[in-house]
N, C-alpha and C positions, 0 to 999 in steps of 0.2 A: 534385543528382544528375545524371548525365550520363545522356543520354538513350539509349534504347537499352541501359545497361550497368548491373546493379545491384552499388554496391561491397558488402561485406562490412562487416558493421555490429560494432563495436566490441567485444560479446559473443563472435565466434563465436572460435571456437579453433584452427579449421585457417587460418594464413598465405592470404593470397590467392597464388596460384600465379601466376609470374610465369616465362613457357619464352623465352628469349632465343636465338634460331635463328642456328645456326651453318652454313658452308656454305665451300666452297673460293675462296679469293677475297674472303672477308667483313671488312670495314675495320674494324680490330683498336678503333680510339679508336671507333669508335659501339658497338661490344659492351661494352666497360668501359664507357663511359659510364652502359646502362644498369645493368646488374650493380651498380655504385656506387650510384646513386643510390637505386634500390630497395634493395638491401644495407643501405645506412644507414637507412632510417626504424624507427623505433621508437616503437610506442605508447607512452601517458604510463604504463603500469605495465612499461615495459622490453621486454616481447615483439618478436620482430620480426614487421614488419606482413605482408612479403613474404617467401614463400618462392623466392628467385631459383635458376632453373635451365637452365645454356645445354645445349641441346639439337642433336641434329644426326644424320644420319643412318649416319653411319658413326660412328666413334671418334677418328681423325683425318683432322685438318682442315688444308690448308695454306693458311695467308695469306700477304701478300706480303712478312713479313720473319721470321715464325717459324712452325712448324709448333703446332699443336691437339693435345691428349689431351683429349677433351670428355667427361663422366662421363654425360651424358642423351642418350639418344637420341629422335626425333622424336611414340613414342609420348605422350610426357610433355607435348604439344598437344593432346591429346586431354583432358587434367583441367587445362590452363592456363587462369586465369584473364583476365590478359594475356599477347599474342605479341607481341614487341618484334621487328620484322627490323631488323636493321643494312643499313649500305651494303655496297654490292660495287664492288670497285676496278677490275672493267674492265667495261663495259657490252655487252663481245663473248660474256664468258664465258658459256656456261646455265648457270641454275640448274637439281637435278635435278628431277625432275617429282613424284617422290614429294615434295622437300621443300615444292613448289608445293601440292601435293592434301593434305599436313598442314595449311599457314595457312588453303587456304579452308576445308576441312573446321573449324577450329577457329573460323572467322568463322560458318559458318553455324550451328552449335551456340550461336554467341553471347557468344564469349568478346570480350575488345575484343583489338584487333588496330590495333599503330601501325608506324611505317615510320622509320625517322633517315637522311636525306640522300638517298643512291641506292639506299637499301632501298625507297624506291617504286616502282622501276622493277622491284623482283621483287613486291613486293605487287600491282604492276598484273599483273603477267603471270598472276597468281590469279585477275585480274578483280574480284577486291573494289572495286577503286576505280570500275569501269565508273561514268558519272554523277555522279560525286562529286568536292567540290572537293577540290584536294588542292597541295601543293607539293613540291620537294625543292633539292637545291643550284641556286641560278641558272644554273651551267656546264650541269648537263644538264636544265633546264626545256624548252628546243626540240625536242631529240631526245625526252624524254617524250611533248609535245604529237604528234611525229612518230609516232611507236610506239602511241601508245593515243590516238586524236582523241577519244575519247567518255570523257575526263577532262576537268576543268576544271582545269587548271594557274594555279597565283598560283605564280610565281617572288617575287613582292614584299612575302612575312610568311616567320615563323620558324619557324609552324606553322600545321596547321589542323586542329580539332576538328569531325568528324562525328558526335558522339556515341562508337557502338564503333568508328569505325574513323578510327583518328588521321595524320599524316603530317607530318614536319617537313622542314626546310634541312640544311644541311651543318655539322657540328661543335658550336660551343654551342650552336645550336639545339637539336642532340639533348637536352643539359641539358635546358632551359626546357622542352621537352615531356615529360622525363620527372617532372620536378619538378611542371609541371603536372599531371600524372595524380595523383601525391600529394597535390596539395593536393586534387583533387577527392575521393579516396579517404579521406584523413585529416583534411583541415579544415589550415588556412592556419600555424597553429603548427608542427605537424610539419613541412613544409615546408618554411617558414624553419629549421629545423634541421636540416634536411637537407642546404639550401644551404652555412648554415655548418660544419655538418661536410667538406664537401667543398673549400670555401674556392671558392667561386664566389658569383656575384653573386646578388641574388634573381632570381628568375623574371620574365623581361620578356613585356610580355602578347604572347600568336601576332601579332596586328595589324601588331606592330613589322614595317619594314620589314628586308628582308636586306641587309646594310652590303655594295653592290654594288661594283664596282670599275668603274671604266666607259672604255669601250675611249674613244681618241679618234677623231675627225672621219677620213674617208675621205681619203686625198691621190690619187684617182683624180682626171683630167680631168675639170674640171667642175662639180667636188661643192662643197660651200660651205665647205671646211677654212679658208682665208684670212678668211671672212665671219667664222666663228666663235671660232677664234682674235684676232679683233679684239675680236669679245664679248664675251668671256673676261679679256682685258685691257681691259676697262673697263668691269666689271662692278661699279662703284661708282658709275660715270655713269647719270642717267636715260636711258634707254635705248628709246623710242617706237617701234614701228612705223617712221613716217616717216624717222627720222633713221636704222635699221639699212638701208630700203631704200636712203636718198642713199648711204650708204656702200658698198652694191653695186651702185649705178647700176642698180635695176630700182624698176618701181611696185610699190607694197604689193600688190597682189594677185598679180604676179608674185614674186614673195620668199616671201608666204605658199603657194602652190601648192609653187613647187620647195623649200623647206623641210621639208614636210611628204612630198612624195616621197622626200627624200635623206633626213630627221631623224625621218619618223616623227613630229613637233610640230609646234605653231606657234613664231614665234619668241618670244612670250611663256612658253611654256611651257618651251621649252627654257630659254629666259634663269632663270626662275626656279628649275628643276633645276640649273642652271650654280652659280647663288650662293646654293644648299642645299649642294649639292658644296664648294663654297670653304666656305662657313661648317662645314661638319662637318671642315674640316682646323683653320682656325680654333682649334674648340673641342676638337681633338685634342692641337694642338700650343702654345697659347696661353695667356698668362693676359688676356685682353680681355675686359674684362664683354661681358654679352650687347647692350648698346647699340651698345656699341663693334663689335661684329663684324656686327653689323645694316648699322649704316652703312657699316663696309669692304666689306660683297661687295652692296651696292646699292640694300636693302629699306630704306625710308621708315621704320620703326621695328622696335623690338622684337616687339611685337605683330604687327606685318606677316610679320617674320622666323617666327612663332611657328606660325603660320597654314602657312605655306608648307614649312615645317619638317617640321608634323603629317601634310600630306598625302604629302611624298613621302619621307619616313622614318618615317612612324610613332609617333614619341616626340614629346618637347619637346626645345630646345636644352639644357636643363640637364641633363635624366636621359641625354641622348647623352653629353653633357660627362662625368659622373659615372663611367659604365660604361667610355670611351673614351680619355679624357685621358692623356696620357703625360706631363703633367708632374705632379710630385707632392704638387701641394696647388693647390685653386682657391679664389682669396680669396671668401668669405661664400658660398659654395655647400657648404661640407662637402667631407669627404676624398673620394676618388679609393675606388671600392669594391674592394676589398683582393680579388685575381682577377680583376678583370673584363678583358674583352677587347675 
């Protein structure tokens, strides 16, 4: 049972009310997303579990490539169960105040209340989130941290579970945290049939990291772009302190200093991020057992690889492989999950 939120036990007869808040500007895939996902579960005697309702303060709604006839308007947060907010597509826009004083009002009555991508950045504006951890798209995790300092922002999971007050990443994540609440609400079968009716992957745990994109190295005077593009290309060599300092002509404690000013790491750290990053193209685009891609991007075994993997993505190399793979079958690891992204 999630804490904080009591589901609706499998006797009662009125749908858990689920208001899906509409708003001008509202990123059209996170409101279907949950609509669907809710939409589809079905108790094992066929009822539907959710009574799904997008709500919104006026009647129409313009988003950034078609116009809203919304049938609920913002009352219908006041008997919601869950408030889903979707993203907003420009982080300039306001949102209105009244539709702001419906979700907290609907938080502090106790309903659960979750966020999908840049819908945090209107849940924060509630203050719900005030002290809580919380995530959303990596693009705008800084500017979050900038606008609301008294959140605890993870840019680096897919979701995060406060009990009632939930908050995810950008795009599938929205999935996986809607899918999550269902499992919570229905138990782990429905669920999974939910997924497959939808023809997405199962529900990968919030923990996962978010499949970041990662800028490269500075070409500013100075910065260690040459140092680490040499990295980079021989990131299958053992790769020592010592031997990265010989090669930019400073002592290890000067390397490790200006490193960690430019890179934000040390050079171990980075190095191991570096050939996490190679191995998830690897296991993208590849058919290389896991041995095999261990030893091309540098780590000492599989195991090793497995370790380094879990910390800065979140998964294992297989379940990555499985979800991510672009080619269409991986020998003895099972097929490719049919949707996944």
């Amino acid at each position: 049972m999630i804490e904080g939120f009591t589901p609706r036990r499998a006797h009662d007869r009125r749908p858990h009310l689920v208001a899906v808040v509409a708003f001008d500007g509202v990123v059209l895939g996170d409101l279907s997303t949950a609509c669907e996902v809710f939409s589809l579960a079905r108790r094992k005697d066929g009822r539907s579990a959710y009574d799904v309702r997008v709500c919104s303060e006026s009647v129409d709604v313009e988003s950034m490539h078609v116009a809203l006839r919304v049938p609920w308007r913002l009352s219908s947060l006041a008997q919601a169960d869950t408030v889903i907010v979707p993203g907003v597509n420009d982080l300039t826009r306001p949102v209105p105040a009244s539709v702001l004083r419906a979700i907290r009002r609907a938080a502090e009555r106790g309903a659960r209340v979750a966020s999908i991508c840049t819908g945090a950045f209107v849940l924060a504006a509630t203050g719900v989130l005030d002290g809580l951890r919380a995530t959303t798209h990596w693009l705008g995790a800084a500017e979050l941290v900038r606008r609301h300092p008294s959140i605890d922002v993870d840019p680096n999971v897919l979701y995060v579970d406060n009990g009632s007050v939930l908050t995810s990443a950008g795009a599938a994540a929205g999935f996986d945290l809607c899918i999550h609440m269902v499992r919570r609400d229905l138990g782990a079968e429905i669920a999974a049939s939910v997924a497959r009716l939808a023809v997405m992957p199962l529900e990968r745990a919030g923990g996962q990291a978010q499949f970041i994109e990662h800028a490269p190295p500075s070409d500013a005077p100075g910065a260690m772009t040459p140092l680490v593009t040499w990295m980079e290309q021989n990131l299958s060599r053992e790769l020592p302190l010592p031997v990265i300092a010989r090669r930019a002509a400073m002592s290890t404690r000067t390397l490790s200093r200006r490193f960690r000013e430019q890179l934000g790491a040390t050079p171990a750290a980075w190095l191991a991020h570096a050939r996490v990053r190679r191995a998830q193209r690897l296991l993208e685009t590849t058919e290389l057992a896991i041995e095999q891609v261990a030893a091309e991007v540098g780590f000492g075994s599989a195991a090793v690889m497995r370790e380094h993997f879990g910390i800065v993505v979140g998964t294992n190399p297989v379940s990555y492989r499985r979800a991510f793979s672009r080619v269409g079958r991986v020998p003895n690891e099972g097929p490719k999950l049919k949707g996944a992204r």
